[in-house]
C-alpha positions as CSV (number, residue, x, y, z in Angstrom):
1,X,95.4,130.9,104.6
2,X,93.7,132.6,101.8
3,X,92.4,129.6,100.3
4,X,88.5,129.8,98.7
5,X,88.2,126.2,100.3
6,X,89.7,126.8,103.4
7,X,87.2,129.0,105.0
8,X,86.8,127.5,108.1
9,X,89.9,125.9,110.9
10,X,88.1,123.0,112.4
11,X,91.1,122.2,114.7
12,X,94.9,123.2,115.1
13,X,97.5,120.8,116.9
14,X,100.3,122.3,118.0
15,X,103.2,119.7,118.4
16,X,106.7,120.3,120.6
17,X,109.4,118.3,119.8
18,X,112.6,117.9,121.5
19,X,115.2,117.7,118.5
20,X,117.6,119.8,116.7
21,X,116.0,123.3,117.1
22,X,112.6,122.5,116.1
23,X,110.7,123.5,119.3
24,X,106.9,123.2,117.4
25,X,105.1,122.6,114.8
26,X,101.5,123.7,114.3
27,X,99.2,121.9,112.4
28,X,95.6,123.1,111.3
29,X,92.7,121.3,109.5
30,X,90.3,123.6,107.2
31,X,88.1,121.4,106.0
32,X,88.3,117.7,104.8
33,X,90.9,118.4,102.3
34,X,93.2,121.2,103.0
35,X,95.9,121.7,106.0
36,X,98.3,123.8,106.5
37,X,101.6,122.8,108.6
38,X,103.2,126.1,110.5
39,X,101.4,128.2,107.7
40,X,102.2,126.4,104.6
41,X,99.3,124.8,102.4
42,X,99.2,121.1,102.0
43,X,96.8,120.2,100.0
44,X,95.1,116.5,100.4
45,X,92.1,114.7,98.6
46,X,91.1,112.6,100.9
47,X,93.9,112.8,103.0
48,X,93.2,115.8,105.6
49,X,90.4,113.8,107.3
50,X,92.4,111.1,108.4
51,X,95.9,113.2,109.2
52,X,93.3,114.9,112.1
53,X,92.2,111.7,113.2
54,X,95.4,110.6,113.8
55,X,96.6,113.6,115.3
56,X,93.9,113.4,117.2
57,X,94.5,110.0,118.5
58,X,98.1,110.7,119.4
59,X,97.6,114.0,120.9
60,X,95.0,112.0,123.1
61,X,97.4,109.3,124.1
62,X,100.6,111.7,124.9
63,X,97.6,113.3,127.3
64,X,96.4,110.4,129.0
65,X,100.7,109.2,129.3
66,X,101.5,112.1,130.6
67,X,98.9,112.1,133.3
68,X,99.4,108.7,134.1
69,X,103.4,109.5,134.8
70,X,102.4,112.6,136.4
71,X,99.7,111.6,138.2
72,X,99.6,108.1,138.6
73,X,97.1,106.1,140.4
74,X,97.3,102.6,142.1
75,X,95.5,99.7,139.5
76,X,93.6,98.3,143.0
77,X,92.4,101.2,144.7
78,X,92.5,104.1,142.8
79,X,94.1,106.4,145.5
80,X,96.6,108.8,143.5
81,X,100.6,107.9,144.5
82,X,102.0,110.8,143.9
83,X,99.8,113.6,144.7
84,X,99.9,117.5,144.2
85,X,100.0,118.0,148.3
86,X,102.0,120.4,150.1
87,X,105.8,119.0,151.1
88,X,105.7,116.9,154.3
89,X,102.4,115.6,153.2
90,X,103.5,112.2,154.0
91,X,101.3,110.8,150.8
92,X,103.8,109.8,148.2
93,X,103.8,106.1,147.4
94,X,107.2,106.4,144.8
95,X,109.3,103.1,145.4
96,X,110.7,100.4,143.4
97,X,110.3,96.5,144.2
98,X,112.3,93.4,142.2
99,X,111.0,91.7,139.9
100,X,109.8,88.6,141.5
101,X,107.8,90.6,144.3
102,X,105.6,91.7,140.9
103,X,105.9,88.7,139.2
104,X,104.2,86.9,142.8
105,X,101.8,89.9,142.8
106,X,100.9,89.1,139.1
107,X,101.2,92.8,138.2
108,X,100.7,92.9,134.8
109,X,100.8,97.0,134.2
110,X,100.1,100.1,136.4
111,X,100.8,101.1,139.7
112,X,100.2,99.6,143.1
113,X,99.8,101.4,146.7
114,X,101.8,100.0,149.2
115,X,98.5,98.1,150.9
116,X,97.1,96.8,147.8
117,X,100.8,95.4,146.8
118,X,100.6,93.8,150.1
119,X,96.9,92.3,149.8
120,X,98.0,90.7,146.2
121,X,101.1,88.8,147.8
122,X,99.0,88.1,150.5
123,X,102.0,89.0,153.2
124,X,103.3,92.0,154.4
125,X,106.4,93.9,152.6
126,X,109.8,93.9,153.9
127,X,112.7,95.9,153.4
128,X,114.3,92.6,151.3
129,X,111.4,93.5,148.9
130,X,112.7,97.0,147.7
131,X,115.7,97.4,145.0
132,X,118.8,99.1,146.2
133,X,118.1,102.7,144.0
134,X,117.8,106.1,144.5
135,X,113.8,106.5,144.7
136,X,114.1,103.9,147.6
137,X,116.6,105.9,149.8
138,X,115.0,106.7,153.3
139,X,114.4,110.7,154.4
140,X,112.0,111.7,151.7
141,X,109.3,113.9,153.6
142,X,106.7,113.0,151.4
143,X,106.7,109.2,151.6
144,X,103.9,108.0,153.7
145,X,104.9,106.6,157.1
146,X,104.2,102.7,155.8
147,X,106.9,103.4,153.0
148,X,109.0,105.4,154.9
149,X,109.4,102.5,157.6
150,X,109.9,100.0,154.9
151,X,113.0,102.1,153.2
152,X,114.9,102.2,156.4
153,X,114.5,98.6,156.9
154,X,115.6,97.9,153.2
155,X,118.6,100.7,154.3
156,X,118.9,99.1,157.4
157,X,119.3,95.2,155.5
158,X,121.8,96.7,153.0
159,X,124.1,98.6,156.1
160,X,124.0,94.7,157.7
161,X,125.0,92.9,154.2
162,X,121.3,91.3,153.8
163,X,120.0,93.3,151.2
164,X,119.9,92.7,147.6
């Protein structure tokens, strides 16, 4: 950018988006008035300043989103759920309950470890708890050994016609 103004990049965002052949878009702030989106001038009064607060406010979010999906972490305890361990690490927590077992265990958002799901109902979990999907099919090496017992019962209730 050859502008007399824009002497100076203070910070460049570079946005991917999954659509119609536009794989990114790069965004960069000069100063408090000028920015230039994938190389083109834009020029802004009093406009700039606030584009790279809210860029930066969003590019923010989608990083603390992404982690939370990636790497989430139990609301209770803290211990991560699905961590970056070796396979057979028997550490996963990945599982899905109905409804009403949350609603009783008044989650409102986040995650929950199998023991601190247990210690909000106040009772231990049961195969009946667990929805009949994928993510809670028995045989995953990674599950921990509480979870893994509690997807073969769930199995186990569905092969006898008790589950869901």
């Amino acid at each position: 950018m050859n502008d007399e103004y824009a002497t100076r990049e203070i910070r460049t965002w570079r946005i991917r988006a999954d659509c119609d052949g536009v794989p990114e878009i790069t965004v960069t702030l000069y100063n408090d008035t000028t920015t230039s989106v994938d190389g083109a001038d834009w020029l802004y009064t009093d406009d700039a300043r606030e584009l790279a607060d809210a860029l930066t406010q969003a590019a923010d979010e989608a990083d603390r989103l992404e982690n939370a999906i990636s790497h989430p972490r139990c609301a209770d305890c803290g211990v991560e759920l699905l961590p970056d361990t070796p396979p057979g690490s028997r550490d996963w927590q990945r599982y899905m309950v109905h409804n009403r077992v949350w609603a009783d265990a008044g989650r409102d958002d986040g995650w929950l470890c199998i023991p601190c799901l247990e210690t909000r109902l106040r009772r231990p979990l049961t195969g009946a708890d667990f929805l009949d999907l994928p993510i809670n099919e028995p045989g995953r090496d990674d599950d921990t050994n509480q979870l893994a017992y509690l997807k073969r019962d769930a199995a186990r209730r569905r092969e006898e016609g008790g589950g869901d």
